[in-house]
N, C-alpha and C positions, 0 to 999 in steps of 0.2 A: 517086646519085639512084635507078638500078633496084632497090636494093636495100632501099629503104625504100616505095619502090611495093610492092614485092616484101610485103615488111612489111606493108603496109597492107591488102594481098589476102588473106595469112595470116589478120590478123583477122577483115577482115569474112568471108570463109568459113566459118570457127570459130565464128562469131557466129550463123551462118542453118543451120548446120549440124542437125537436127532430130532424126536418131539417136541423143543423147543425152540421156540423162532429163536435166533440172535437178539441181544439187546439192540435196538439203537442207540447210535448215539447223540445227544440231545441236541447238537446242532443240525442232524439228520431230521431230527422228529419236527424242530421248528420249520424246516424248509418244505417238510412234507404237510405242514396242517396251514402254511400260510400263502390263501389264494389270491389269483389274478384273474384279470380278463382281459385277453388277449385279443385284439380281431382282427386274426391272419390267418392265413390255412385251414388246417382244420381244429385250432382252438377258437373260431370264430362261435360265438354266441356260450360259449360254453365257460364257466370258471374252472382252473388248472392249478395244480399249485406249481410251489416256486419251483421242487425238485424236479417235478414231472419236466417242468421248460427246460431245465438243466439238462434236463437228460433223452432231450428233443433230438431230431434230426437239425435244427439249426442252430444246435451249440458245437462245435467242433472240440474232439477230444481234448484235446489241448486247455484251449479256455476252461471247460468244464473242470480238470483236475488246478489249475491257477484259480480260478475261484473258491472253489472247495476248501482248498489250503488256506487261503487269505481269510475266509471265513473262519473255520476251525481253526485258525489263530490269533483271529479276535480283532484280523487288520480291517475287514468287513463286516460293518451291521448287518442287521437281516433285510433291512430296508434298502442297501445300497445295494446287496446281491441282487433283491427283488427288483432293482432300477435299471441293473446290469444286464440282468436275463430276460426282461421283457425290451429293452431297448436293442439289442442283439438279436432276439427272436422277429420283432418288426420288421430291424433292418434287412437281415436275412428272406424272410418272407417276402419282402417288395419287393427285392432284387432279385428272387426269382418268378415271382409275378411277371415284372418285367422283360425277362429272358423267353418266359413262354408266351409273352402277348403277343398277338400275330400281329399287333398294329401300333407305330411305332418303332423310331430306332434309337440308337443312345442318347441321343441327344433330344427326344420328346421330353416334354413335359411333363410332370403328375396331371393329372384331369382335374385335379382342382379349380385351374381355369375355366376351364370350358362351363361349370357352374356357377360362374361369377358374370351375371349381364355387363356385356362389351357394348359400346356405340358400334363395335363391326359383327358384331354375333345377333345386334337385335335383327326382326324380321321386316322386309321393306314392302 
């Protein structure tokens, strides 16, 4: 009987124990060591991993927790989350690019054009 007392103190100990981090878990760890580079915001110039985008101001809670799951369930590769979150993180980015541009309204163009010689853009 003292030995399963014994036992049972081992546990709970171990259990309140606070010194050690939490495991991850391995599809946390993949998402954390596997980088991107982004150039929007302020992940411009910088590599980020996957989790950090995830867990951006331009992932909406929502999406974030439907990812995660489809991921930890093996419906998404790492490579399609990583296609999902940098594509979302873009879109989001421009659109608000967009919203704060003083110049320009919905219906402008990306400035792509205006870098591309026109016969009406050259100089006369």
């Amino acid at each position: 009987i003292k030995v399963k007392a014994s036992d049972k103190d081992t546990v709970t100990v171990a259990g309140e124990e606070g010194d050690k981090p939490p495991k991850e878990e391995p599809c946390e760890t993949a998402l954390k060591s596997t980088v991107v580079e982004v150039e929007v915001g302020e992940f411009r110039g910088h590599k980020v991993s996957v989790w950090d985008l995830l867990h951006s101001q331009y992932i909406p809670e929502e999406n974030r927790k439907e990812l995660l799951e489809l991921y930890e369930a093996g419906e998404l590769t790492l490579e399609q989350v990583k296609t999902v979150v940098t594509t979302i993180v873009t879109k989001a980015a421009a659109a608000r690019a967009e919203q704060t541009s003083p110049v320009g309204g919905p219906e402008a163009e990306p400035t792509g054009k205006e870098a591309e010689p026109t016969s009406e853009a050259e100089p006369t």
